[in-house]
N, C-alpha and C positions, 0 to 999 in steps of 0.2 A: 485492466484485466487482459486483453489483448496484447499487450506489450509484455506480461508475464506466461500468457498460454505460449505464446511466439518463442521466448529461450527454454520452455520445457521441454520444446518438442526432443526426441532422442536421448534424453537424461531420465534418470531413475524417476519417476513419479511419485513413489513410493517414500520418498527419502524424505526425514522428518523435516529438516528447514524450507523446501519448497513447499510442505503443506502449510507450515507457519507461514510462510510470506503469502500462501493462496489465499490463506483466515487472513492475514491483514488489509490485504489489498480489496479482496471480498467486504470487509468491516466497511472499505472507504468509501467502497459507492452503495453500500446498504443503507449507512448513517448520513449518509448526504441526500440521498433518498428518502429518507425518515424524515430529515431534517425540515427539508424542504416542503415535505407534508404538513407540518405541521407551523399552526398561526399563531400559538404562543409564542411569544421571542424568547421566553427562558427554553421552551422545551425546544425549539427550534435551536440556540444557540447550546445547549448540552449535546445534541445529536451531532451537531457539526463538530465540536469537541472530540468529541467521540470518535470519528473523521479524518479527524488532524491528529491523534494520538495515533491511529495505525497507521497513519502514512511514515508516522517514526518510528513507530516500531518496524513497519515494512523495510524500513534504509538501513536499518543494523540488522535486517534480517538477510540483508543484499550484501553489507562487509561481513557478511557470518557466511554466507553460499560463495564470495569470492576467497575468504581465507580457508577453506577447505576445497578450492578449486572447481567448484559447482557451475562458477559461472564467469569469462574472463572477467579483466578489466574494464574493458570498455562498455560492456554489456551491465554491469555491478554501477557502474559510471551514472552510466543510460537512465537506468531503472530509479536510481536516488536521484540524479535531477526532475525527472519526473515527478516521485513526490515530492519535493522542494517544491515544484511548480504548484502543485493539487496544495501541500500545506499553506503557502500563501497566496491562494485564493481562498482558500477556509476560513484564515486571520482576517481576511478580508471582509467578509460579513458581520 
């Protein structure tokens, strides 16, 4: 979440794929959060599911905000190895 408040500053706020990449990124640490609340290992490992699917959906939401110029290269770069990183640690559980 910080690393996404961080490239919004100065950019339209308002502008539909940054609020989608905000819901996904927001998903990631809601459901890891959820997750980790919970002692059941099915419901525990659905939540973290859950987790791992915004953080992909977040990375095409990063080639969606650099192919319309929203956000450089490096920046778009940045932000998908990121969740590369979060999604396997997810797998990882």
């Amino acid at each position: 979440m910080e690393w996404l408040v961080s490239r919004r500053e100065g950019k339209e706020l308002s502008d539909r794929l940054f609020r989608q990449l905000d819901e996904a990124a927001t998903s990631v640490v809601l459901n890891i959060a959820e997750g980790n609340g919970r002692y059941a290992e099915l419901d525990h490992h659905h939540f973290l599911q859950i987790a791992q699917n915004s953080a992909v959906k977040g990375a095409v939401y990063l080639d969606l905000c650099f192919d319309r110029a929203l956000l450089v290269e490096n920046e778009a770069a940045a932000g998908k190895d990121l969740l590369r990183r979060i999604s396997v640690m997810l797998a990882g559980f």
